[in-house]
C-alpha positions in Angstrom: 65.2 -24.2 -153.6 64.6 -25.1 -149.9 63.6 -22.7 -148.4 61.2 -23.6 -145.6 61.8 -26.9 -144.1 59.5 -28.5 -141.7 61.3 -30.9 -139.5 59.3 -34.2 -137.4 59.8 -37.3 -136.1 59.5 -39.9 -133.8 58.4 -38.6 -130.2 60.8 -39.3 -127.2 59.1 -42.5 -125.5 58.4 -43.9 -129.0 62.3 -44.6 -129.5 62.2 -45.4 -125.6 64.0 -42.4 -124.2 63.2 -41.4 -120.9 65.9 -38.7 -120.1 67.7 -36.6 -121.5 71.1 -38.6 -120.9 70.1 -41.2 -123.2 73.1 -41.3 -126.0 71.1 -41.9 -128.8 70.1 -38.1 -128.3 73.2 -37.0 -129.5 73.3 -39.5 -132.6 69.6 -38.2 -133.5 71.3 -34.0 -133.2 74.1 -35.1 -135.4 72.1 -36.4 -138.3 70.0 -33.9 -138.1 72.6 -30.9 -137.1 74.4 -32.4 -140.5 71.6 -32.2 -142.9 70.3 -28.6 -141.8 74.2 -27.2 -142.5 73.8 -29.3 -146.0 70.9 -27.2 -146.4 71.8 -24.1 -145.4 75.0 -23.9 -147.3 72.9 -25.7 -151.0 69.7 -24.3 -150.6 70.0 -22.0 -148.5 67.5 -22.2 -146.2 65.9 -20.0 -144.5 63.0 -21.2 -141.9 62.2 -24.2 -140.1 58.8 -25.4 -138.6 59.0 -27.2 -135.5 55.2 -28.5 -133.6 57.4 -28.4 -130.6 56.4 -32.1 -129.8 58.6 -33.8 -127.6 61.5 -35.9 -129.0 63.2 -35.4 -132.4 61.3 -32.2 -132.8 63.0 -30.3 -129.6 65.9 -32.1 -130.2 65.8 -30.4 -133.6 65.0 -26.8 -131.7 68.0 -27.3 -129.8 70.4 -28.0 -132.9 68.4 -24.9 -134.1 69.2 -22.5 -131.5 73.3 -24.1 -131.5 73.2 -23.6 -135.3 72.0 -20.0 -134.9 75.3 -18.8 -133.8 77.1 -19.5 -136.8 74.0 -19.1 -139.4 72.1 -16.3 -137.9 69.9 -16.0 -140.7 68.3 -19.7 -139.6 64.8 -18.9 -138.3 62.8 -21.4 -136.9 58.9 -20.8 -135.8 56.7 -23.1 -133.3 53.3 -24.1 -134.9 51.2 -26.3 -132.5 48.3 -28.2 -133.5 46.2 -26.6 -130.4 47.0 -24.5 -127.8 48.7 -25.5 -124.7 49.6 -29.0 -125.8 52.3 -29.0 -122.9 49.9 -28.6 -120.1 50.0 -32.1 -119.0 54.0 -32.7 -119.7 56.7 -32.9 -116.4 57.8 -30.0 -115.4 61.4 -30.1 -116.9 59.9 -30.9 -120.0 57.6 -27.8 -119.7 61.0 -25.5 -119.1 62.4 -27.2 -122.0 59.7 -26.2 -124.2 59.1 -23.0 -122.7 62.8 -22.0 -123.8 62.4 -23.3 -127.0 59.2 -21.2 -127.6 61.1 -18.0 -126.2 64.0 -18.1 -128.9 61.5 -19.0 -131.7 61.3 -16.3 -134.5 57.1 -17.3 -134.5 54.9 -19.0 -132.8 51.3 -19.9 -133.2 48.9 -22.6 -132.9 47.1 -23.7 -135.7 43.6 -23.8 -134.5 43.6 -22.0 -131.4 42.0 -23.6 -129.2 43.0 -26.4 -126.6 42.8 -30.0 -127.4 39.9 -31.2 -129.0 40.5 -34.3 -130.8 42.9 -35.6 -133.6 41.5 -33.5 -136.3 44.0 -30.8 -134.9 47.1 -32.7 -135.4 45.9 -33.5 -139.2 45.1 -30.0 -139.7 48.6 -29.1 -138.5 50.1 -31.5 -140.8 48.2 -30.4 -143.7 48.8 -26.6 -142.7 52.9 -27.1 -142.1 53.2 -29.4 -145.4 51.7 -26.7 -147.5 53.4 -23.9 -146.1 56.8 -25.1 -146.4 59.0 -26.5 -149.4 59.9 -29.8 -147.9 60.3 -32.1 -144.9 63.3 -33.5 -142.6 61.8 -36.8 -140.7 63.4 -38.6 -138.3 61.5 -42.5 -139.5 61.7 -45.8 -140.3 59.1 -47.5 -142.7 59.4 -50.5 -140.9 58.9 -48.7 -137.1 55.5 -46.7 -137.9 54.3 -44.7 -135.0 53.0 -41.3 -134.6 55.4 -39.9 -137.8 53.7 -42.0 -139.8 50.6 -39.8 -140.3 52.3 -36.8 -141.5 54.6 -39.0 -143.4 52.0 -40.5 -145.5 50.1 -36.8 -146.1 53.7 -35.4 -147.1 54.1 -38.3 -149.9 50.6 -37.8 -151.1 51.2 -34.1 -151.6 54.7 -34.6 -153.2 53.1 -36.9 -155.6 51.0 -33.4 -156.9 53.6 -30.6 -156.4 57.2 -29.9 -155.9 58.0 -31.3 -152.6 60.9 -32.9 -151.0 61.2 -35.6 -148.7 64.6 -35.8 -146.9 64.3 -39.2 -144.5 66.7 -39.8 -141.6 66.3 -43.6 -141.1 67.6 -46.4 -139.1 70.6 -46.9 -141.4 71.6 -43.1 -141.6 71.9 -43.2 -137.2 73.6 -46.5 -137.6 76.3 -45.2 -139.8 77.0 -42.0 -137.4 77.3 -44.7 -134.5 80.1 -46.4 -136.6 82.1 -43.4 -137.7 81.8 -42.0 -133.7 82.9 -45.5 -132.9 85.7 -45.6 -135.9 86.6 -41.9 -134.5 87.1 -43.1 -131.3 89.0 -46.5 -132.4 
């Protein structure tokens, strides 16, 4: 059973999107808007953990909150690595984030303190891995970036207990575009 899902990814810039126009937004939603309702209705889960980074993890927040309405026993909680780690984000993006902490079912931080180096992101990692009964990541082997940490801590723990690792790649997007494209044909 999944239960608790914690869900990651790339962050906005690293797939170069600068605003929230950008269409590959919506393709990113689908995929994961598709997997959570797979979820939900299989196995059924209950929670997901969000760090509240920008990028696929809002966009996963948002798909949360939409979800909600039909599946109102999805609960979704905000764990930061430190406090405060929007302080230096644009404004919008701050109101963004601000919403997303004020329909969250929990929020904490995970060391409680502001940024102090990138110990606090492996400590969230390792805390968010081992509190939950799988991962949804937005990544591509081949791309890297800032996923790949947690990536590589949640296939070292799955190798030592009952973990799954549910990967939204390249090739998943790319089919979405074609069947939106075949819709639209």
């Amino acid at each position: 059973m999944l239960k608790r899902l914690v869900i990651t990814g790339y962050k906005q810039h690293e797939l170069g999107v600068f605003d929230d126009k950008h269409p590959g937004i919506a393709i990113i939603k689908k995929a994961i808007r598709r997997q959570l309702i797979q979820l939900i209705e299989e196995e059924q889960l209950e929670w997901v953990i969000l760090s509240g980074q920008l990028g696929v993890e809002t966009w996963a927040a948002e798909v949360i909150m939409d979800l909600q309405m039909d599946f109102p026993q999805l609960k979704y909680a905000v764990i930061t690595p430190f406090l405060d780690q929007e302080k230096n984000w644009k404004e919008d993006k701050q109101e963004k984030y601000q919403e997303i902490l004020m329909f969250a079912d929990y929020h904490t931080s995970v060391t409680n303190r502001p940024y102090e180096g990138p110990w606090q992101f492996r400590e969230k990692n390792k805390f968010v891995i081992r509190n939950t009964d799988g991962m949804l990541i937005v990544y591509d082997d081949e791309k890297g970036g800032s996923p790949k940490y947690i990536k590589e801590y949640a296939d070292e723990y799955a190798e030592q207990n009952d973990y799954r690792i549910i990967v939204i790649d390249s090739y998943d997007l790319h089919a979405i575009v074609e069947e939106e494209m075949y819709e639209q044909w």
